[in-house]
C-alpha positions in Angstrom: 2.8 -145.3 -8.4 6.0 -145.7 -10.1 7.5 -149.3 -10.6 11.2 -147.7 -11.2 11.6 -145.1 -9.2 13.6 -141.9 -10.1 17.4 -141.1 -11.1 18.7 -144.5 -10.1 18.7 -143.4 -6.3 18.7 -146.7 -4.1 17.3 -145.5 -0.6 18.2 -148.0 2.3 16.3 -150.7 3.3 14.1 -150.3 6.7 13.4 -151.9 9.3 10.3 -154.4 8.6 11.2 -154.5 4.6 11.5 -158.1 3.7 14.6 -159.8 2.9 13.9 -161.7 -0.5 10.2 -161.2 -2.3 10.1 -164.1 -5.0 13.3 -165.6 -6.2 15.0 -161.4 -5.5 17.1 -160.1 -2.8 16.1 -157.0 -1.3 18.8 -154.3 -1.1 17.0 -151.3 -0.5 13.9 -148.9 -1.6 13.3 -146.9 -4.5 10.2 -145.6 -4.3 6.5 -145.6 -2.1 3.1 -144.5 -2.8 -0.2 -144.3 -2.2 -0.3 -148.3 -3.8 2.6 -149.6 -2.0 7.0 -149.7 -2.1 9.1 -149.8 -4.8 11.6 -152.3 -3.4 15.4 -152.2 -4.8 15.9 -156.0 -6.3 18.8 -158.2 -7.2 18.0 -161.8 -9.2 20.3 -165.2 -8.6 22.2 -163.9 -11.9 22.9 -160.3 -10.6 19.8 -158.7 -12.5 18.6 -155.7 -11.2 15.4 -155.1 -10.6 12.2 -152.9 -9.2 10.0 -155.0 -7.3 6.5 -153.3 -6.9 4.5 -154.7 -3.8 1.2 -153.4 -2.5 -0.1 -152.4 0.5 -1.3 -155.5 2.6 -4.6 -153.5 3.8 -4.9 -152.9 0.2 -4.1 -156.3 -0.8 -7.6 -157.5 1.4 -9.5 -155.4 -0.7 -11.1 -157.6 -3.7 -11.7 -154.5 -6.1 -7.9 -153.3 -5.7 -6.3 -157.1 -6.0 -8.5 -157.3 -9.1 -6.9 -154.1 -10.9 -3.4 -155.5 -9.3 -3.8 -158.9 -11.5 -4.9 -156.8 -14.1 -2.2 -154.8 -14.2 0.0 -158.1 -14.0 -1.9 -159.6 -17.1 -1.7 -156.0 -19.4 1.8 -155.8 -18.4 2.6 -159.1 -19.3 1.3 -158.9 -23.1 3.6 -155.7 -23.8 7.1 -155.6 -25.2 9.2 -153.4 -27.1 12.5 -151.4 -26.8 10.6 -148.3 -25.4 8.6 -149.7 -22.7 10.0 -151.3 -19.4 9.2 -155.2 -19.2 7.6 -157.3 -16.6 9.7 -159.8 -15.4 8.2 -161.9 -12.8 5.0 -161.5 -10.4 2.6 -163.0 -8.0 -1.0 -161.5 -7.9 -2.3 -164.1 -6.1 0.1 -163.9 -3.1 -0.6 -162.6 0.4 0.9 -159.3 -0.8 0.6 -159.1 -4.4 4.1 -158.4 -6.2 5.2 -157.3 -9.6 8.8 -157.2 -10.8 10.1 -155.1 -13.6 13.4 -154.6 -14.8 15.4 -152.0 -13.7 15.6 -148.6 -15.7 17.7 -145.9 -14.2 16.8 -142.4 -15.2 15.1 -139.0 -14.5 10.8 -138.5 -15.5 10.3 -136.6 -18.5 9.3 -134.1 -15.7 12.8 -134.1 -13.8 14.8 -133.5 -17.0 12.8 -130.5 -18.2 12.9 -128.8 -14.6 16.1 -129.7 -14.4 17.9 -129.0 -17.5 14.9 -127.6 -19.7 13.2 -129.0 -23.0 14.8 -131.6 -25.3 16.8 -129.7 -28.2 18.8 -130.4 -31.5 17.2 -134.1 -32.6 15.7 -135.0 -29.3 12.3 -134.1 -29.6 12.2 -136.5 -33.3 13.7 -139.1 -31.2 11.4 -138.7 -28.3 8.4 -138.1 -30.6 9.0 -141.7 -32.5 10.4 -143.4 -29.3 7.1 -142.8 -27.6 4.9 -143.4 -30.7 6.4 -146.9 -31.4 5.9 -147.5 -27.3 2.6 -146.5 -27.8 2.3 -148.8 -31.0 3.1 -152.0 -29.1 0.7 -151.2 -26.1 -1.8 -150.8 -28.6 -1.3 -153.8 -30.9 -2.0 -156.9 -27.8 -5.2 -154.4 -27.1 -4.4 -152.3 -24.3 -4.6 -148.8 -23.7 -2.4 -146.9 -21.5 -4.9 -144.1 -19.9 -2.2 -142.1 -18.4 0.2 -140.9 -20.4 2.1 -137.8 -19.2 5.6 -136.8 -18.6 6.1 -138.7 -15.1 5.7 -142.0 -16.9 8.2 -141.3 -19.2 11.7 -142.3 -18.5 14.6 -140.7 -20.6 17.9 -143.7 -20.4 21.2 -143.2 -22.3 19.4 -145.2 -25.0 16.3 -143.5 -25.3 13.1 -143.1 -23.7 11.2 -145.7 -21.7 7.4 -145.7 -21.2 6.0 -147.1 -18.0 3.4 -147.8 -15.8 0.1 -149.3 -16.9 -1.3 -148.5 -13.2 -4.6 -147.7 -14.6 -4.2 -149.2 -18.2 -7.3 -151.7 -19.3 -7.9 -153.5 -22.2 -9.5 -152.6 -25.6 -12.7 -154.2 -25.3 -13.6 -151.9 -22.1 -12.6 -154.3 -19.1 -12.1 -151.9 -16.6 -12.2 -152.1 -12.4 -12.3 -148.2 -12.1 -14.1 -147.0 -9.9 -17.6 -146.0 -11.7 -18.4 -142.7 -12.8 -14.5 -141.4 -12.3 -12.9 -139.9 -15.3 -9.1 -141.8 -14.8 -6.2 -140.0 -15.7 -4.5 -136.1 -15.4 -5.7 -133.1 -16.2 -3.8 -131.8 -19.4 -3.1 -135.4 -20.5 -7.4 -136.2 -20.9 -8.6 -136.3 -24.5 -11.7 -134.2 -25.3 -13.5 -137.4 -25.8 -12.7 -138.7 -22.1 -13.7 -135.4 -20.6 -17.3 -135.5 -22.3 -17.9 -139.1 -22.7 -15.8 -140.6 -19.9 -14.4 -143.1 -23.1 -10.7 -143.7 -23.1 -9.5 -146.0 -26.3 -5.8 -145.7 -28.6 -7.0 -142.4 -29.4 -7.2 -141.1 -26.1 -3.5 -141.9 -25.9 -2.8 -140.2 -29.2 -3.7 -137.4 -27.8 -2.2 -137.4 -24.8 1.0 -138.3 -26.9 1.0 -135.2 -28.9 0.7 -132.9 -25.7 3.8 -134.8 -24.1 6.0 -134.2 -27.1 5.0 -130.4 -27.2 5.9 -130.6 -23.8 9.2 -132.1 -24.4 10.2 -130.0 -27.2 9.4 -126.7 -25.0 8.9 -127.3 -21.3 5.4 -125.8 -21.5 2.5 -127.6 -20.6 0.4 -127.5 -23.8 -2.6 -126.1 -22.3 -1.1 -124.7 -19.4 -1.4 -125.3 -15.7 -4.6 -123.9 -13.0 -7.8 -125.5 -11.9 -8.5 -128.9 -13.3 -11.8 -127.4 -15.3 -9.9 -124.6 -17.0 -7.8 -126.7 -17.9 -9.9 -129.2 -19.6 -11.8 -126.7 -20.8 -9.0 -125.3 -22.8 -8.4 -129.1 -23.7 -11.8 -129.6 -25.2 -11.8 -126.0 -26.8 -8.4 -126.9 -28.6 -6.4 -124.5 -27.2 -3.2 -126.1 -27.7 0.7 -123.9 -27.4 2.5 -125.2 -30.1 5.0 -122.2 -30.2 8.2 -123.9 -30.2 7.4 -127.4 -31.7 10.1 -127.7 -34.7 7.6 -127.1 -37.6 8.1 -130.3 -39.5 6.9 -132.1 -35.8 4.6 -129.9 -35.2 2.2 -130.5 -37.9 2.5 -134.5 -36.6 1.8 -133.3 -33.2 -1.3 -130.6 -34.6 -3.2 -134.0 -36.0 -2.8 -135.8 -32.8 -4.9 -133.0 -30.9 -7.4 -132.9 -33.0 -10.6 -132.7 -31.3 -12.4 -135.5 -32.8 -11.1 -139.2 -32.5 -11.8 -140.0 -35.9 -9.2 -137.3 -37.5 -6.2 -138.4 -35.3 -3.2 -140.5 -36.6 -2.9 -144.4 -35.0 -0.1 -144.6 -32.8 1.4 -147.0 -35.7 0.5 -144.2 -38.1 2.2 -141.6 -35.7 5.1 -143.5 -35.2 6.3 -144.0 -38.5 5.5 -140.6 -39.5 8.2 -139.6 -36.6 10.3 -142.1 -38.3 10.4 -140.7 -41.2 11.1 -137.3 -39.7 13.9 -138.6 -37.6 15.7 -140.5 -40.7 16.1 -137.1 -42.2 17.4 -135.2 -39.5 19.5 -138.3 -39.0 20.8 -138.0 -42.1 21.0 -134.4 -42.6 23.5 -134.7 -39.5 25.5 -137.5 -40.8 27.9 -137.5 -43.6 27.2 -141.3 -44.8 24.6 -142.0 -47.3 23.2 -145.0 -45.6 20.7 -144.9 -42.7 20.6 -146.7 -39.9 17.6 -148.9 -38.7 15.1 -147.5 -36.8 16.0 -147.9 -33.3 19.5 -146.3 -34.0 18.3 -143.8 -35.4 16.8 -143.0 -32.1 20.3 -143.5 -30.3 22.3 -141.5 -32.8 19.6 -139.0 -32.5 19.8 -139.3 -28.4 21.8 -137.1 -26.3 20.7 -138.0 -22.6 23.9 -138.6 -20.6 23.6 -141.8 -18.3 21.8 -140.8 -15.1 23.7 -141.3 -11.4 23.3 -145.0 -11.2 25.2 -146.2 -8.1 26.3 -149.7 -7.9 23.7 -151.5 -6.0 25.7 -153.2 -3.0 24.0 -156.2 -1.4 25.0 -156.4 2.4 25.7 -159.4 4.1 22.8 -158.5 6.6 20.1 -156.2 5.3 18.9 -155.4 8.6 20.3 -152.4 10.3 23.1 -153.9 13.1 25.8 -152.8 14.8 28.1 -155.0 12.4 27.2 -152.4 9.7 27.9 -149.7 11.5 31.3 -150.3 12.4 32.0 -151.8 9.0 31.6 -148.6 7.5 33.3 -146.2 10.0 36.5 -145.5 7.2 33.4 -143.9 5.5 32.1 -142.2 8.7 35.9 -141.6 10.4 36.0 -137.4 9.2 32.9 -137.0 11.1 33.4 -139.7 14.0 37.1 -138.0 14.7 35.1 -135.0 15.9 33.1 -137.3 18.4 35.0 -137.2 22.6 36.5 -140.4 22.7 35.8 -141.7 19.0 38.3 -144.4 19.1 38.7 -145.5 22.8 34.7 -146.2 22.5 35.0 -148.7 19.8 36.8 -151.1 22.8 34.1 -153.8 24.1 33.2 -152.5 27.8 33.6 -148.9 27.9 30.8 -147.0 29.2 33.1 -143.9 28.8 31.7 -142.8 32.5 27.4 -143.0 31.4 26.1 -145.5 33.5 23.2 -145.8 30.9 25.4 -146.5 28.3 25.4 -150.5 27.1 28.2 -152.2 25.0 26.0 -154.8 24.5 24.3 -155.1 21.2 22.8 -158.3 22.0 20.1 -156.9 24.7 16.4 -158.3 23.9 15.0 -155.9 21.8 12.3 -153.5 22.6 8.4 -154.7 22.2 7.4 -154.4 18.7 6.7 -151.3 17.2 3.2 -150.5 15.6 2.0 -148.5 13.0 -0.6 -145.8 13.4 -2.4 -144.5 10.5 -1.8 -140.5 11.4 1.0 -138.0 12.8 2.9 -138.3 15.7 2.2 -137.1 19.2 4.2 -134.1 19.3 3.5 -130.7 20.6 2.2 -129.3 17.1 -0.5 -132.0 17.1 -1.5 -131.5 20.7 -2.4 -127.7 19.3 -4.3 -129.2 15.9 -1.8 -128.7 13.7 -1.5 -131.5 11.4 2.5 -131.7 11.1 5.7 -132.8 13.3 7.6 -130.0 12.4 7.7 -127.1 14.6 10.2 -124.7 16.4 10.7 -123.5 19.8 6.8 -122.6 20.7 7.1 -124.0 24.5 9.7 -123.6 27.5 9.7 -127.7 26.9 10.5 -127.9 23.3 14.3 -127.9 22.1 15.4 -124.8 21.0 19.3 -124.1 19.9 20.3 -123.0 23.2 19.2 -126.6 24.6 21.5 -128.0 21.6 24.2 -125.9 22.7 24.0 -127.7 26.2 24.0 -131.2 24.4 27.1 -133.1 24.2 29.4 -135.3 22.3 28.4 -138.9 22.4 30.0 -141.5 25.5 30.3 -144.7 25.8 29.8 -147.6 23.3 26.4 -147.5 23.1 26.4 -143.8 22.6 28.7 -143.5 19.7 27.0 -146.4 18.1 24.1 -144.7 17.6 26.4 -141.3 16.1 27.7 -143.9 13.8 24.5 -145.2 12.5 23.1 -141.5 12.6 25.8 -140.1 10.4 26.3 -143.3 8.5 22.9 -143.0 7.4 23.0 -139.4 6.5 26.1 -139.5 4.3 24.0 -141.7 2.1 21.0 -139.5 2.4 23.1 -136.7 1.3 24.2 -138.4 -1.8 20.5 -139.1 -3.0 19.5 -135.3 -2.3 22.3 -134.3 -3.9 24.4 -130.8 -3.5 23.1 -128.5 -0.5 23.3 -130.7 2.6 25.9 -131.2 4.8 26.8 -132.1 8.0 29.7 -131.2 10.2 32.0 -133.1 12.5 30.3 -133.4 16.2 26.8 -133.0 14.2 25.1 -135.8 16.7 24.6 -134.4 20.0 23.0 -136.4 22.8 20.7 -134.7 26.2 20.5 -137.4 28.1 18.0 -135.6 30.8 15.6 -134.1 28.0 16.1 -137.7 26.4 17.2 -136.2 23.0 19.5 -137.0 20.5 20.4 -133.8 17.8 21.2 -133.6 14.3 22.9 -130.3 13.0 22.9 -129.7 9.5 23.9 -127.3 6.5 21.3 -127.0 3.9 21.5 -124.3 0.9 18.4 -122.0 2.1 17.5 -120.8 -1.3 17.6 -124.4 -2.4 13.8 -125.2 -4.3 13.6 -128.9 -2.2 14.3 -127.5 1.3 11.0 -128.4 2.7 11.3 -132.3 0.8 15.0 -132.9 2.2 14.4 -132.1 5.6 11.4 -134.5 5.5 14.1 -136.9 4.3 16.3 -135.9 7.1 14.2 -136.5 9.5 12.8 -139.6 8.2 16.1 -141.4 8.0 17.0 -140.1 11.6 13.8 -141.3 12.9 14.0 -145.2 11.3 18.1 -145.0 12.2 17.2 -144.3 15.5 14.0 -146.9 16.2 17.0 -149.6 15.5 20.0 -148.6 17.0 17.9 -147.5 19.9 14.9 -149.2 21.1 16.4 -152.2 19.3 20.5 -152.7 20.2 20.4 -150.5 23.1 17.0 -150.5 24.5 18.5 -149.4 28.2 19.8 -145.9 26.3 17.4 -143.0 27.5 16.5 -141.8 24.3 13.1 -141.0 22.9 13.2 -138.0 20.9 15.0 -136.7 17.9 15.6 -132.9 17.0 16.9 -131.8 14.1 19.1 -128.3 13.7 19.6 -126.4 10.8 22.8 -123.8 10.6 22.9 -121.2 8.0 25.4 -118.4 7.3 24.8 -115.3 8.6 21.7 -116.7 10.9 21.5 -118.3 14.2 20.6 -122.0 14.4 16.9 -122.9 14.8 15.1 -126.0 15.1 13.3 -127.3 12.3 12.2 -130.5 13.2 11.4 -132.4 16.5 9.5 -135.7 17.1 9.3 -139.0 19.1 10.7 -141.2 17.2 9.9 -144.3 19.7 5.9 -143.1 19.9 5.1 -146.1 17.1 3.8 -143.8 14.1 5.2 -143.5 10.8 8.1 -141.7 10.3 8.0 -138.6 8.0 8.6 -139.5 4.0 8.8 -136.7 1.6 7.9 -139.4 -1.4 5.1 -141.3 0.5 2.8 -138.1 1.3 3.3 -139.0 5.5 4.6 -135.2 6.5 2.3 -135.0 9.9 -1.4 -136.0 11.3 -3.4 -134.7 13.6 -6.9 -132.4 13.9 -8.6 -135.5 14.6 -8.0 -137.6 11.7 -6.2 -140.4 13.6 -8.6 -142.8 11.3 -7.5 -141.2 7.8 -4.2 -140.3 6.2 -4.1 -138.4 2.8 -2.2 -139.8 0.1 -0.8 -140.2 -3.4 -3.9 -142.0 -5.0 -6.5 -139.2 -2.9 -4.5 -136.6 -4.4 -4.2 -137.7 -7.7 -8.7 -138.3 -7.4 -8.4 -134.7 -6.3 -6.4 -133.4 -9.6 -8.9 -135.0 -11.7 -11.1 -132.1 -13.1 -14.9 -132.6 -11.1 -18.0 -132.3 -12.6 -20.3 -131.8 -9.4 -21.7 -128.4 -9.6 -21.2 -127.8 -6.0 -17.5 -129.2 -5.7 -16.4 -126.8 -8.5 -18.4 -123.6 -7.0 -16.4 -124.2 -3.1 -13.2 -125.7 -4.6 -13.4 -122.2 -6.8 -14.1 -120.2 -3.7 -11.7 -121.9 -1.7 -8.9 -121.3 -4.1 -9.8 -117.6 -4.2 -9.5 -117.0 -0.8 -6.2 -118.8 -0.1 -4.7 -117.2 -3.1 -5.9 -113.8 -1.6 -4.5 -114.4 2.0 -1.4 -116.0 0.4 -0.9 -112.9 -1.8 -2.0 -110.7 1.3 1.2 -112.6 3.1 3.7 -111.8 0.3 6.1 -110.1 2.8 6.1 -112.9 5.6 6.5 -115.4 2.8 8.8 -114.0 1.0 7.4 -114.4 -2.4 8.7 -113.0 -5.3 5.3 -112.6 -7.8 1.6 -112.3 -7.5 0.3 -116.1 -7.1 -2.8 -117.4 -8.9 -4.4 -120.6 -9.8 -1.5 -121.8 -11.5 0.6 -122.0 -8.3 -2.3 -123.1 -5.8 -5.1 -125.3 -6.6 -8.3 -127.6 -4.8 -9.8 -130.5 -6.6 -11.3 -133.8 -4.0 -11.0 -136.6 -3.4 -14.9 -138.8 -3.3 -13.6 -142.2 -2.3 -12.5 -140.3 1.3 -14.5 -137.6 1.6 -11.7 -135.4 1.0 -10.6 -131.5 -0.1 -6.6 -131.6 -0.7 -5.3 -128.0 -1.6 -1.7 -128.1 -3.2 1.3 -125.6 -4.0 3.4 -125.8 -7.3 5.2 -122.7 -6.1 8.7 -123.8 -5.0 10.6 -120.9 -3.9 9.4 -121.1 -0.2 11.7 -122.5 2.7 10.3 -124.8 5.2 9.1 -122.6 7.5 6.9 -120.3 5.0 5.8 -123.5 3.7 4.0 -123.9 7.1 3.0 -120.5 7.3 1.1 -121.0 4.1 -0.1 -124.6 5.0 -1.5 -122.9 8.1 -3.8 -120.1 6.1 -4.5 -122.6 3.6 -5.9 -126.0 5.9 -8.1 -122.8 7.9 -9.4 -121.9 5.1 -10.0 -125.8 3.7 -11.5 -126.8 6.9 -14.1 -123.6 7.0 -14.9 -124.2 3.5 -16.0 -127.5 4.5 -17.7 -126.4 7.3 -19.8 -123.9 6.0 -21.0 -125.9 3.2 -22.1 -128.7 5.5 -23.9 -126.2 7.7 -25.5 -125.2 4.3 -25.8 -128.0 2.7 -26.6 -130.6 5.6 -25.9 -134.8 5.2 -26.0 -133.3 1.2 -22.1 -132.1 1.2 -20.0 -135.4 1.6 -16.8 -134.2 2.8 -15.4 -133.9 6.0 -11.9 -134.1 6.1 -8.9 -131.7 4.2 -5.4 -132.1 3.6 -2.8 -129.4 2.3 0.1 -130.1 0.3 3.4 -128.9 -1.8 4.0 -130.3 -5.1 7.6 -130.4 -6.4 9.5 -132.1 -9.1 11.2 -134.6 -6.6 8.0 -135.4 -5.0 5.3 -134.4 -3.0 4.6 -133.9 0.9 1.4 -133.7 2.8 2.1 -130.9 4.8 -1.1 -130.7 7.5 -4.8 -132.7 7.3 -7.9 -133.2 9.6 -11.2 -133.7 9.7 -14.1 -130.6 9.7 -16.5 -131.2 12.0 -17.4 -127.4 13.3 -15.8 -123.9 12.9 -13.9 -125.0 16.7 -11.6 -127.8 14.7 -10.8 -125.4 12.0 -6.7 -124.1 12.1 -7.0 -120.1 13.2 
């Protein structure tokens, strides 16, 4: 997981987030994963910061606190201008914490998606940025294990490495679980892959892929199951095409196969030095250079990312204070609301006698957490997500939106407020391609659901990870205002409504947002449960176990037949989804996940909308769960796993689309 998060993005705080962690005032969230939150910090002196804090079921494990305080003491020793410092931390707390300081800025991987490879002097900069990063992990005896372009943030003053997750010292100290090779596939050295030994060469190596991958936005040895592609690792079948030459031979010596014939990371960096100085120089008309880390700047072209001033509310839980603090920012969309201003007066009911003024009510019993999806129709069918359209006379459907109405009463137009207050922000972090109209909160007081109609650009590649955030937000906003100011409301459901031009609206997302399971979160992997895996939820570390290449003979033959068929049926569905090529293994792959007896199948394709994202999650988790099946029914108490999860993989994040557990051919998804 992350400790910085992604593009500066503050997402708000939620209810249950702490206050203050340490001497820092929480403000908001930046991140979550399969470790934990990424909490949005501010010190005493105004320092912003990321404070990383696991998971307290995590924290009662001794073999995870270990690698936490770990990760604290190999953090600690590091410093330089290219990696991001450790502040402040508590390992030994009742949830474990780490602080860092705030970087703002997109992954290597956003920026190439997003805007392509680095040109001009950017890839020199990059190339001795990263070495001299790499130079000062290495020289207090620590090695990284998992370098790649997510850990990489590029700043207006060059690029930061991060995240020593799974780093360990020199001298072999590792709590890794045994027998797992730790790191990505594409970013393992040969040496890893055959001897399961990661050391400063092993990071060399995974350098030089990263800076071909900067300087050309091509995987170096391409994408598809994890054993191709480590057997095109350890066979040396590097792309270079596109490296500027005078780099390239830099980057050439850091793949070599065999340890022993690579460059240090010292070595590499002021090699890259040397390169940059001259293209420094050949750029500028003065004779004299500058020292190295200017050279990096003048070299630098990364504009500053969207870093939004981090505002630190006088109460950082969600009340009613907020909300009509901020209604200049809300008032295009609340003047569209019946009765917007007259409902702001103390006492008017605005004719509901459900409605309450009162935001002082006793709140509503606590709320729990369960550990899969909600209770919603889709799950009562097996289908391991929330998200579902009109499939029963008693689900919404637009015509039952149609019949809503515009909030009354106090109570009513409080929760708009927070709604749409909520949303705004939302829409800023997604960025272009969502809007929302004026009247976009609609309430049915005898279905006992509150709507949410929304614009979003249907060609737009993140569809299927904004409406998660949609819903998300809507679903948190509406467990506080709700079931915690105005408890007597009759609220229990939330339906979200998507308008398009040229098409009808449709419901795209409807759940119970007071039934006390997680909300949906695009960035924490929670998209739905169900299919009888109440006891297991799939996740960020399961899938990363899952995209590390296996070695089991009879993992790689289903995983390999698995991936076969669901390519076949997706390519066999071209028309229903809408897809624009023939799909193979470098668009959908199967790897597992041992600690939790798990298959996860994932989608790099992102040119599907939500709902043929569900009609290939559907094919795929059938096809998963009979996989599993069958092999158990060959293999008997032999074949370990049991339970399947299906994902899509983007550059903003991932989302576990549907999981369960495969017991017999009956539990499998037709």
């Amino acid at each position: 997981m992350s400790a910085i998060g992604s593009g500066g993005r503050v997402q708000p705080a939620r209810p249950g987030d702490p206050s203050r962690i340490g001497p820092y005032r929480i403000i908001g969230r930046l991140g979550a994963g399969g470790m934990g939150t990424v909490h949005a910090g501010v010190a005493p002196d105004g320092l912003r910061v990321a404070v990383k804090v696991i998971h307290p079921e995590q924290a009662q494990d001794p073999e995870f606190r270990a690698r936490f305080r770990r990760e604290v003491e190999l953090s600690s020793r590091v410093t330089g201008p290219h990696v991001v410092p450790l502040l402040a931390a508590d390992p030994d707390a009742p949830t474990p914490w780490l602080a860092t300081a705030y970087v703002p800025g997109p992954t290597l991987t956003q920026h190439v998606l997003a805007r392509g490879p680095l040109t001009d002097g950017g890839p020199y900069a990059f190339a001795a940025a990263t070495a001299q990063a790499l130079a000062a992990i290495h020289a207090v005896g620590v090695v990284h294990r998992d370098v790649k372009p997510q850990n990489v943030l590029l700043t207006p003053a060059g690029p930061r490495l991060l995240d020593f997750g799974i780093a360990h010292a020199a001298d072999g100290t590792s709590v890794t679980r045994t027998g797992i090779t730790t790191g990505t596939p594409g970013w393992i050295s040969p040496e890893q892959y055959r001897q399961g030994t990661a050391g400063p060469a092993g990071d060399v190596f995974a350098w030089g892929a990263l800076v071909a991958y900067a300087a050309t936005g091509r995987l170096p040895f391409g994408a598809g199951a994890p054993d191709v592609v480590a057997f095109r690792v350890m066979s040396g079948e590097a792309d270079l095409d596109g490296v500027p030459e005078l780099l390239r031979r830099v980057v050439e010596k850091a793949l070599a196969q065999e340890p022993g014939d690579r460059p240090t990371a010292a070595e590499a960096a002021q090699e890259c030095a040397g390169l940059l100085a001259s293209q420094v120089t050949q750029a500028a008309s003065a004779g004299t250079s500058p020292a190295p880390v200017d050279m990096i700047t003048a070299a630098w072209e990364i504009p500053a990312a969207d870093d939004p001033t981090w505002q630190v509310p006088a109460d950082p839980r969600r009340s009613r204070k907020r909300v009509l603090a901020t209604v200049a920012l809300a008032a295009g969309v609340v003047g569209g609301l019946a009765g917007g201003v007259a409902a702001l007066l103390p006492g008017d009911t605005g004719g509901d006698p459900r409605a309450s003024s009162s935001s002082s009510t006793a709140s509503a019993s606590p709320l729990t957490t369960a550990g899969a999806g909600r209770a919603t129709a889709s799950t009562a069918q097996g289908n391991g997500t929330a998200r579902h359209e009109d499939r029963s006379t008693g689900s919404a459907s637009a015509a039952s939106w149609n019949r809503a109405r515009a909030a009354r009463g106090a109570a009513e137009h409080d929760v708009a407020r927070a709604v749409l207050h909520d949303q705004s922000v939302e829409a800023q972090q997604l960025g272009d391609g969502v809007d929302f109209e004026p009247g976009a909160v609609r309430f049915h007081a005898s279905r006992r659901e509150v709507y949410l109609s929304y614009r979003l650009s249907s060609d737009e590649q993140g569809t299927l990870y904004a409406e998660t955030e949609i819903a998300g937000s809507m679903c948190l906003t509406l467990r506080d205002v709700v079931l915690r100011q105005h408890p007597d409301l009759p609220y229990r459901t939330y339906v979200l409504i998507a308008e398009e031009e040229g098409r009808e609206a449709r419901v795209t997302w409807q759940d119970d947002f007071a039934a006390g399971t997680d909300c949906p979160s695009a960035g924490g992997g929670t998209g739905g449960g169900g299919d009888g895996a109440q006891d297991w939820q799939p996740g960020e570390e399961g899938l990363g176990q899952a995209m590390v290449p296996s070695t089991d003979g009879a993992e790689i033959r289903v995983a390999d037949g698995t991936a076969k068929k669901i390519i076949a049926g997706t390519n066999g569905m071209r028309g229903t989804l809408g897809t624009d090529r023939v799909l193979g293994h470098d668009h959908i792959k199967v790897g597992f996940d041992p600690a939790n007896s798990a298959m996860y199948v994932w989608s790099e394709y992102l040119r599907w909308n939500q709902g043929q994202v569900e009609s290939w999650a559907a094919l795929a988790a059938g096809e998963a769960c009979r996989a599993l099946v069958g092999e158990r029914e060959r293999a008997g108490s032999a074949w370990p796993y049991s339970r399947y999860a299906v994902a899509e993989i983007g550059g903003s994040g991932y989302l576990m689309v549907r999981w369960g557990t495969a017991t017999t051919r009956g539990d499998c998804p037709a």
